[in-house]
C-alpha positions in Angstrom: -5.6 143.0 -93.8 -6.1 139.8 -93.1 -5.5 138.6 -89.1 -3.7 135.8 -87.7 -5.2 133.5 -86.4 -4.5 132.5 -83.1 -2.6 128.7 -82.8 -5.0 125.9 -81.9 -3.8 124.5 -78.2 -2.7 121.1 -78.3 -5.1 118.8 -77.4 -3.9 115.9 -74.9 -6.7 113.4 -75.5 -4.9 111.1 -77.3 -1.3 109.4 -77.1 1.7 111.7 -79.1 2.0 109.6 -82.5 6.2 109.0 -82.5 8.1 106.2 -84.5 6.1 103.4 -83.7 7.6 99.7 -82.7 9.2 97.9 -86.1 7.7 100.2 -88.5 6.6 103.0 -89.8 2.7 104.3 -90.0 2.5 103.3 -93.9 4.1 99.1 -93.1 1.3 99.0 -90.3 -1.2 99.7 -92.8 0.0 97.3 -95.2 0.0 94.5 -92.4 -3.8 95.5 -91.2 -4.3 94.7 -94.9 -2.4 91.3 -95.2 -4.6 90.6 -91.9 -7.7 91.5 -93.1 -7.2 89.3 -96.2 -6.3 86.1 -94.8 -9.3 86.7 -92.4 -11.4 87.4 -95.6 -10.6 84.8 -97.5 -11.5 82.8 -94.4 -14.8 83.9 -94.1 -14.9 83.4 -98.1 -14.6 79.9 -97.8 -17.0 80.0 -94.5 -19.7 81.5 -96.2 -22.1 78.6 -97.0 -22.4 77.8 -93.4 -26.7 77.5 -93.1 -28.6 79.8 -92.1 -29.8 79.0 -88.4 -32.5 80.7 -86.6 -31.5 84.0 -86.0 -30.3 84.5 -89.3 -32.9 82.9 -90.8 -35.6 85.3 -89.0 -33.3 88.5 -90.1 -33.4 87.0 -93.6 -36.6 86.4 -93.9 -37.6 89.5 -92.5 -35.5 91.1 -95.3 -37.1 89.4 -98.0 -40.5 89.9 -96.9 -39.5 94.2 -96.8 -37.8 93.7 -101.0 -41.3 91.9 -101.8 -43.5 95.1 -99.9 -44.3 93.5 -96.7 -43.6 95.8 -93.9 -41.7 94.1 -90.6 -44.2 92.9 -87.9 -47.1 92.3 -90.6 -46.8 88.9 -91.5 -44.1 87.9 -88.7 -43.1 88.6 -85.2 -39.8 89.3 -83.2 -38.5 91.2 -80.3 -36.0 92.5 -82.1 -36.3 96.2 -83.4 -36.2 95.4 -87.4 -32.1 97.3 -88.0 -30.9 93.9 -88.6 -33.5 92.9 -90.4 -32.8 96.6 -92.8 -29.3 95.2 -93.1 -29.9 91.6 -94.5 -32.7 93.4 -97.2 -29.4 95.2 -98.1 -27.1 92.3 -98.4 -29.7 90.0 -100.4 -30.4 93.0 -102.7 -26.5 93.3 -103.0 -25.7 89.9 -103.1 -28.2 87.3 -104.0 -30.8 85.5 -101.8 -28.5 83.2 -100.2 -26.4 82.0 -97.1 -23.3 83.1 -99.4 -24.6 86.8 -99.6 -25.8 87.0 -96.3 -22.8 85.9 -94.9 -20.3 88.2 -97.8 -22.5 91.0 -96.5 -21.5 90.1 -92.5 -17.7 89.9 -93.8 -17.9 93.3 -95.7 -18.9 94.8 -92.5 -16.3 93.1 -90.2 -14.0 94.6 -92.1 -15.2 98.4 -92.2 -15.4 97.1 -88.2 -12.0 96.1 -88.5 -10.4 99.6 -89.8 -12.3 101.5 -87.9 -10.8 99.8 -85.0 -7.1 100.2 -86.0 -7.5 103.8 -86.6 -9.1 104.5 -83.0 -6.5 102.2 -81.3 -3.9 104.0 -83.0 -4.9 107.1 -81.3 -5.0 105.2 -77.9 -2.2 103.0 -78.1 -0.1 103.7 -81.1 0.3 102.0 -84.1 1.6 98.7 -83.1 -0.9 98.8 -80.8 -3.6 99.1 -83.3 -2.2 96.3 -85.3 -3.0 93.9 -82.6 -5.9 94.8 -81.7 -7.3 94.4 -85.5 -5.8 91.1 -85.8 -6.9 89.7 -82.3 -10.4 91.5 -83.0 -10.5 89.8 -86.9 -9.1 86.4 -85.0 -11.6 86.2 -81.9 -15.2 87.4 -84.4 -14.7 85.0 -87.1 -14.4 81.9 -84.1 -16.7 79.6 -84.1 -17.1 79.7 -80.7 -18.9 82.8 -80.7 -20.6 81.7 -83.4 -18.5 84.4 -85.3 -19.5 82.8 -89.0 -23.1 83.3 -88.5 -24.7 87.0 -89.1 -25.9 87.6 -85.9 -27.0 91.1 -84.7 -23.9 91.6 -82.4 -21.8 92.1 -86.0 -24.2 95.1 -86.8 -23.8 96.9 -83.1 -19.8 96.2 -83.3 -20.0 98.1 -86.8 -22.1 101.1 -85.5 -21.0 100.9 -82.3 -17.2 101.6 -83.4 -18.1 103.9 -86.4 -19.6 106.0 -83.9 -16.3 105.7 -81.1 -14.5 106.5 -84.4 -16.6 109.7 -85.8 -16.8 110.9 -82.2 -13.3 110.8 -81.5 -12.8 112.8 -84.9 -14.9 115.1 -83.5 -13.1 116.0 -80.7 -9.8 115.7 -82.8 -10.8 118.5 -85.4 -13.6 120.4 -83.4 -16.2 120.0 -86.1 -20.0 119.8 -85.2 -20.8 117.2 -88.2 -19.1 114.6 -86.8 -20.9 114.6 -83.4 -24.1 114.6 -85.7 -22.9 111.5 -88.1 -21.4 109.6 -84.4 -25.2 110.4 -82.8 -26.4 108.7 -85.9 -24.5 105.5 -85.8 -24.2 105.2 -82.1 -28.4 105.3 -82.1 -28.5 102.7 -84.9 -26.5 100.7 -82.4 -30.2 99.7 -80.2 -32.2 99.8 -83.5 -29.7 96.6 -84.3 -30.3 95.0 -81.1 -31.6 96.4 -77.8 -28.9 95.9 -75.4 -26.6 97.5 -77.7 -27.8 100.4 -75.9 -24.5 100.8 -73.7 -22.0 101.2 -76.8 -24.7 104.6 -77.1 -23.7 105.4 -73.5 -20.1 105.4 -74.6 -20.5 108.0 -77.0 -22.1 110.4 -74.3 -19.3 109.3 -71.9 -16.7 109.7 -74.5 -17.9 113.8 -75.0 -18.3 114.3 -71.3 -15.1 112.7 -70.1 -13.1 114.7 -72.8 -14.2 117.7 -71.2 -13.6 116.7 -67.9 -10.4 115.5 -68.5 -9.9 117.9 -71.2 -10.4 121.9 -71.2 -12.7 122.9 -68.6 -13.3 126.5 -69.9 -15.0 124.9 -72.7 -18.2 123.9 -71.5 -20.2 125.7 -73.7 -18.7 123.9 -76.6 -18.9 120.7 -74.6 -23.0 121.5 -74.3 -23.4 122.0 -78.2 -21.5 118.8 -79.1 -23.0 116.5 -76.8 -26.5 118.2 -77.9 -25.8 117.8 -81.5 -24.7 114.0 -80.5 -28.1 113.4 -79.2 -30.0 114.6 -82.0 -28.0 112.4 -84.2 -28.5 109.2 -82.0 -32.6 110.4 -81.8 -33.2 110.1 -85.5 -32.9 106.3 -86.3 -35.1 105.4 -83.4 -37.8 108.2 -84.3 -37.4 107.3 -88.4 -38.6 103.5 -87.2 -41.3 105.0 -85.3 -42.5 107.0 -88.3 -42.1 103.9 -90.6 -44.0 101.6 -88.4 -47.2 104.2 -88.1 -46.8 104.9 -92.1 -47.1 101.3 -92.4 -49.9 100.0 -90.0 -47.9 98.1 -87.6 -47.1 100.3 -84.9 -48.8 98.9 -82.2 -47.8 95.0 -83.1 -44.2 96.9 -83.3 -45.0 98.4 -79.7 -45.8 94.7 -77.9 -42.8 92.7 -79.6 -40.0 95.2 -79.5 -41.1 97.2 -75.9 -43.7 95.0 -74.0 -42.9 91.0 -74.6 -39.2 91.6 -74.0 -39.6 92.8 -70.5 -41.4 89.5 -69.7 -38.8 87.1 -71.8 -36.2 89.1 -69.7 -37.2 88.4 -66.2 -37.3 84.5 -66.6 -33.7 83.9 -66.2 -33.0 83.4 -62.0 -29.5 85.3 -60.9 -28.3 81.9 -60.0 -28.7 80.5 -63.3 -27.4 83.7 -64.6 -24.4 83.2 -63.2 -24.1 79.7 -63.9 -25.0 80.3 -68.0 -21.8 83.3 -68.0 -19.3 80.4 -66.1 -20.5 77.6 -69.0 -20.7 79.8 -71.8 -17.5 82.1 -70.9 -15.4 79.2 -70.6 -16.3 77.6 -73.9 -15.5 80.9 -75.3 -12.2 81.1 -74.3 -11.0 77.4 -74.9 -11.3 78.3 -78.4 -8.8 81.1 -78.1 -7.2 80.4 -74.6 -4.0 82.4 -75.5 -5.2 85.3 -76.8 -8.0 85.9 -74.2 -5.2 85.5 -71.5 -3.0 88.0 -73.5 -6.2 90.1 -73.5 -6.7 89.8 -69.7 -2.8 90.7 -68.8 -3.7 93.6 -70.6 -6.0 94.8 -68.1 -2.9 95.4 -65.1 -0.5 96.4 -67.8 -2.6 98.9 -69.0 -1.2 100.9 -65.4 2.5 100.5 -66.4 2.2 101.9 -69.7 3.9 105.4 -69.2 2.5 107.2 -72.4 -0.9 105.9 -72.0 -1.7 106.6 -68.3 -0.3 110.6 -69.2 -3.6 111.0 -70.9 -6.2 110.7 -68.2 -9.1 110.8 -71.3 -7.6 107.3 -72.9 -7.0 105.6 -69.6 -10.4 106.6 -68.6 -12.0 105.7 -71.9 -9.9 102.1 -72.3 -11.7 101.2 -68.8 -15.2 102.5 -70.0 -15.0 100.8 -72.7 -13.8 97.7 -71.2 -16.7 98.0 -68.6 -19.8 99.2 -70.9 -19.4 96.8 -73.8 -19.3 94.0 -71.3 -22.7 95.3 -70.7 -24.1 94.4 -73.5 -24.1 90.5 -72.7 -25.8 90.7 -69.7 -29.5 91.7 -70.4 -31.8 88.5 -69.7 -28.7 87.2 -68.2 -28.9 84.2 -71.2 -24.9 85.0 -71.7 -25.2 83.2 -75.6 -21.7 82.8 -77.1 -22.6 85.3 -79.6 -23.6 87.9 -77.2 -19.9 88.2 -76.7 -19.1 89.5 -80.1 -19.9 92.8 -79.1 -17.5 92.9 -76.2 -14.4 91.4 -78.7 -13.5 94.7 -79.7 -13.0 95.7 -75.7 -10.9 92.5 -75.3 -8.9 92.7 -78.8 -8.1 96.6 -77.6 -6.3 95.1 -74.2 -4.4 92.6 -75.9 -2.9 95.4 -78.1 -1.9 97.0 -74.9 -0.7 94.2 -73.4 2.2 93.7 -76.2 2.6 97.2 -76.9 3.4 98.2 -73.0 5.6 94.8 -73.1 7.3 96.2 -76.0 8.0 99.9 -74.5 9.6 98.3 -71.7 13.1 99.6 -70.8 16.0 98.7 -68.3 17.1 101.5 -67.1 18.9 103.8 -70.2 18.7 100.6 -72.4 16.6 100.6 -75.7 13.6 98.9 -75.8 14.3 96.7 -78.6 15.1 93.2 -76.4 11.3 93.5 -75.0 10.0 94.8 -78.7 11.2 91.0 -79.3 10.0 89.1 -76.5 6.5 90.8 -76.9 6.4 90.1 -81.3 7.2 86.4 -79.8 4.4 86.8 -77.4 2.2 88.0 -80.3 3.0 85.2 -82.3 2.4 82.1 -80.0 -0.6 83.5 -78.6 -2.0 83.3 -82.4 -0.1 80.6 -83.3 -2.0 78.5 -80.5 -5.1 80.0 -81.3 -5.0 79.2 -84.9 -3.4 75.8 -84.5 -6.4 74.7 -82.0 -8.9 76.1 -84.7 -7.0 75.3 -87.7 -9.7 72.3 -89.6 -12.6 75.0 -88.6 -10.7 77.7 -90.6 -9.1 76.3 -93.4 -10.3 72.4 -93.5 -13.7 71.8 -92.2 -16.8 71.5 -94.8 -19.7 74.2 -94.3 -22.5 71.8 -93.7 -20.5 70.3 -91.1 -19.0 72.9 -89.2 -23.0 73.5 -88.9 -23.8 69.7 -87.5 -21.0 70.1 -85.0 -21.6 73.6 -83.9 -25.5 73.1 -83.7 -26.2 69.2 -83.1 -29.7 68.0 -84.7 -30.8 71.5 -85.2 -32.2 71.4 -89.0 -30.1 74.3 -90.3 -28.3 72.0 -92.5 -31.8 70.4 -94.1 -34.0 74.0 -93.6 -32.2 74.4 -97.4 -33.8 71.5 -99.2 -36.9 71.5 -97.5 -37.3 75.0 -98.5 -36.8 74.1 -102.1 -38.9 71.2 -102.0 -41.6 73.5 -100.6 -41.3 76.2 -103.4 -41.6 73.2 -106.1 -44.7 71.7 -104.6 -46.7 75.3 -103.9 -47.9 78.8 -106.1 -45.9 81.7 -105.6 -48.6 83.5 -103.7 -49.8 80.0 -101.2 -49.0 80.9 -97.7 -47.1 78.0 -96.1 -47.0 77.7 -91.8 -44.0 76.4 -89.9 -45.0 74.7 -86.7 -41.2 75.2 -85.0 -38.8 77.8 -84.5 -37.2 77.6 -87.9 -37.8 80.8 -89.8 -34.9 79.9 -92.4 -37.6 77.6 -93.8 -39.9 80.3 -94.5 -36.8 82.4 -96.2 -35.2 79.4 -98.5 -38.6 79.0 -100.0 -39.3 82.4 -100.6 -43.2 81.9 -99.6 -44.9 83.9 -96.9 -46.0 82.7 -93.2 -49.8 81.9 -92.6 -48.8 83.6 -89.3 -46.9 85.9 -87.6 -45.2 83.4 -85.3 -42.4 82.1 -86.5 -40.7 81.3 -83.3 -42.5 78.8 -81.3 -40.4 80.1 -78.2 -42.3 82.7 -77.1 -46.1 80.7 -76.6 -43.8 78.1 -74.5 -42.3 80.2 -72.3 -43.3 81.3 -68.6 -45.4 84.6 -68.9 -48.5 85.7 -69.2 -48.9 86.3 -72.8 -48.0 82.3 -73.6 -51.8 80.9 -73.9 -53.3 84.2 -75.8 -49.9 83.7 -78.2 -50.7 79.8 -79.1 -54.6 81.3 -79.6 -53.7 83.8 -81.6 -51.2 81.8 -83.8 -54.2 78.9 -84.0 -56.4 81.6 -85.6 -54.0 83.5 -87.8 -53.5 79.9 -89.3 -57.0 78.7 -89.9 -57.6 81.9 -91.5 -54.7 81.9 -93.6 -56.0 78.4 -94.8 -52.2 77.2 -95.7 -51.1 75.4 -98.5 -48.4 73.7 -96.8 -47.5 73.1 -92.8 -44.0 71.8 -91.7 -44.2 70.4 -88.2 -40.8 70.4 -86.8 -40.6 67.1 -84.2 -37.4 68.3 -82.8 -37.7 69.9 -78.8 -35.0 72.6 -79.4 -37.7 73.6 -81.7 -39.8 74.6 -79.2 -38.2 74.2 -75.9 -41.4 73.2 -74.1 -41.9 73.4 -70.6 -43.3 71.6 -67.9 -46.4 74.4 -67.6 -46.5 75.5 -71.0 -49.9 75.4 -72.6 -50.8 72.4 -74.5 -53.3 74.2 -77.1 -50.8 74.0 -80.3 -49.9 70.7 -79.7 -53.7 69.5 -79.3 -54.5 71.5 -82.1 -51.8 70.5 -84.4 -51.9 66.7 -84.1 -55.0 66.9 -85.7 -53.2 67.3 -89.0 -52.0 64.8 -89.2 -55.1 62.8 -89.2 -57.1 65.7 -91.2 -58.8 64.7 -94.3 -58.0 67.8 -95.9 -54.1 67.8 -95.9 -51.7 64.7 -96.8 -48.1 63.8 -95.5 -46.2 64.3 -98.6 -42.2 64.8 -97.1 -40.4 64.0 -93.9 -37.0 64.3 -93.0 -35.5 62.0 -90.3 -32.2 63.3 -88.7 -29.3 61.0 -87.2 -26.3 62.0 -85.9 -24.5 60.6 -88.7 -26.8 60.8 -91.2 -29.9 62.8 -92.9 -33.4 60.9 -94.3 -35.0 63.3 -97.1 -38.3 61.4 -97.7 -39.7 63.0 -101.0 -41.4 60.3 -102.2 -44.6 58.4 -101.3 -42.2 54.7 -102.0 -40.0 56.6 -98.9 -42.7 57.3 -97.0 -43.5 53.6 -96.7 -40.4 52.1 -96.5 -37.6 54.2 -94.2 -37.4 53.7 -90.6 -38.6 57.1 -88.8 -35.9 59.2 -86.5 -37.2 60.9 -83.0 -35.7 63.8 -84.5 -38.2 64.7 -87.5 -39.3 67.4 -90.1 -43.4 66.5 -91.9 -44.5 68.3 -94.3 -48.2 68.0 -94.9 -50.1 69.3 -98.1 -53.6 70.3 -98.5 -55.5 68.3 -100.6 -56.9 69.8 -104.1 
């Protein structure tokens, strides 16, 4: 005979679902999709923005791992190589490219994107969740967090909220695979970049606070999920360990990704940490003024909204989250727009419950429907103003010079045809050396690095490793014996100090004068303009720019 089975108590994490504001659950899903295709087709047109540094590193990187060279062999970064897994992907997927790069990055913002709706729903409610999507879609594609470029702050946004989302599935339906899978993509959250670390310390809060907020009796259960959880989040750190000793690089791994960073994240005073969040922060927000204040009235509202502050868990968890992914910006204390891309979801969540507890407002017995209105209207300036103030940038603005404006003389927009002329005028297998930090170079002409250092950065900055760095680079270089070497005459290059070493400078303007390479390219930046020099008769005859790319060959 077959027993009954006992009914499941109701769990009061999340908000009761209801009749949504305006619509019903299937219109709001239809509408996230309207949203997420105007923002798509936005980034569609975005997508040949150049490759700058960062991107250029993680693109390289990715190139060097679908031609067999393991990460940290034939180049160097602090980063932990997740990233760098990622743009492999999105070249494999979709060409070798800024385009599919950059397709890859929108892909992703939109998994980011759903994900979000569907745990804001369960916070905030439906209407709710639609806001947050849009203001979240709205604020990461801005240029002014650099939202068109694939920085590594996309990739711990995606893991960060697939793992809020799995967790909180977890705890929905009481199943022990979904702690696993949310351990898993919450510790792929540091492998993408290391202070993503504190989106990983949600996911521990998220299981603890449930219980505490939850069913107390249940503190076994609470042990097994949370230890499932961290076995998950354990096994893409301790899969990277394993790859780097299978390949060899393990202790080069060990001094970028653990050692170095300590000492590039102590050079940064407090006072000039604080000044870099009050410059940075505000040029954040005067792209998107109305939306971030929308955002920030969210934060008081949040205490007037009647159905949400009845579940302890989601109050609790709203602030956390608020709090912790602001976290993640702070490390180094370098506050770089883009750094902010991985609070946005934090910020796009407040805004949806700043118009949904403006649109569950009642006077006295009245319906609701007067302040429904008023907050649709709020909705709808907010983005109006937003997009009107960004409107050439997202629907006008050519590619190349959306880069120029963004960037200034950074050679982003040239790295492209210097990288082609460099694959014309070397072998396949000639190893080429980049004297500046432009690693793009390296990736648009598919040729591999006489050295590991492809930032210049690092040897110029104030630590002890700085002089043993230029060293090192000098002999990885004259042992390498490179067919080509770019010297990059531009400072933000190198960002030089007034006690950096001098050794790679004293070393490298003997190249010029070598007899065994020739100057056979140079391209002279302007503000208005860009010199390619490709030709010995422009060599001769063009006037020469402070802000300069050579290109030297060596001679047969």
């Amino acid at each position: 005979m077959k027993k009954n089975k006992l009914p499941r108590k109701k769990d009061k994490t999340f908000v009761e679902k209801g009749q949504s504001n305006f619509f019903s659950e299937n219109k709001y899903l239809i509408l996230l999709g309207a949203v997420l295709l105007i923002v798509g087709i936005i980034r569609l047109r975005l997508m040949n923005i150049p490759l700058e540094r960062d991107e250029g590193e993680y693109a390289y990187f990715g190139q060097l791992m679908l031609n067999g060279i393991p990460p940290f062999e034939a180049a160097y970064t602090m980063k932990f190589p997740g990233t760098s897994f990622m743009y492999a992907l999105f070249i494999l997927l979709f060409g070798q490219s800024a385009a599919g790069v950059h397709i890859g990055i929108l892909i992703l913002n939109v998994i980011t994107s759903v994900f979000l709706f569907f745990i804001a729903a369960r916070m905030i409610g439906n209407a709710g969740a639609l806001v947050t999507a849009l203001v979240f879609s709205l604020l990461s594609v801005s240029d002014s967090v650099l939202g068109f470029a694939g920085h590594a702050t996309h990739f711990v946004v995606f893991a960060g909220i697939t793992g809020i989302f799995l967790v909180l599935h977890g705890i929905e339906n009481r199943k022990w695979k979904y702690f696993l899978f949310s351990g898993i993509f919450f510790g792929l959250v540091p492998v993408f970049k290391q202070s993503g670390l504190f989106y990983s310390v949600i996911g521990v809060a998220v299981i603890i606070l449930h219980f505490l907020a939850g069913d107390r009796k249940n503190f076994t259960m609470m042990l097994k999920n949370l230890a499932v959880f961290i076995a998950g989040g354990l096994i893409p750190a301790l899969l990277i360990i394993l790859l780097m000793m299978f390949w060899s690089v393990f202790d080069t791994f060990l001094f970028w990704t653990i050692e170095y960073p300590f000492a590039y994240g102590g050079q940064v005073p407090l006072e000039r940490g604080i000044s870099n969040f009050k410059d940075n922060f505000s040029y954040i927000v005067d792209g998107n003024l109305a939306l971030w204040v929308l955002a920030a009235s969210g934060i008081p509202l949040l205490f007037f909204n009647r159905r949400i502050r009845k579940h302890i868990f989601t109050l609790l968890f709203l602030l956390l989250f608020l709090v912790l992914t602001f976290m993640t910006t702070v490390p180094g204390l370098y506050f770089r727009p883009h750094y902010f891309i991985s609070w946005l979801p934090a910020v796009a969540f407040f805004a949806g419950i700043a118009i949904d507890t403006i649109g569950r407002f009642k006077h006295k017995n009245q319906k609701s429907l007067p302040f429904q209105i008023f907050s649709l209207i709020i909705l709808i300036v907010a983005v109006g103003m937003g997009i009107g103030k960004n409107f050439d940038y997202l629907f006008k603005e050519d590619p190349k010079a959306i880069s120029r404006r963004v960037y200034g003389l950074n050679p982003f927009v040239e790295s492209e045809a210097i990288g082609e002329f460099i694959q014309r005028n070397t072998a396949e297998d000639d190893k080429i050396a980049v004297l500046g930090s432009e690693p793009q170079i390296y990736f648009y002409a598919n040729r591999v690095s006489a050295t590991g250092f492809i930032y210049m950065y690092p040897m110029m900055e104030d630590h002890a490793f700085n002089l043993s760095m230029q060293k090192q680079m000098i002999a990885e270089m004259e042992e390498a014996d490179p067919a080509m070497i770019v010297i990059v005459d531009i400072n933000k290059s190198w960002l030089r100090k007034a006690n950096s070493p001098l050794n790679i400078f004293g070393w490298s303007s003997g190249i010029s004068s070598a007899k065994d390479y020739e100057m056979i390219g140079s391209v002279e930046l302007y503000s208005n303009t860009t010199l390619y020099k490709f030709t010995p008769v422009a060599l001769e005859n063009q006037p020469v720019s402070q802000y300069r790319i050579r290109l030297f060959r060596k001679k047969a």
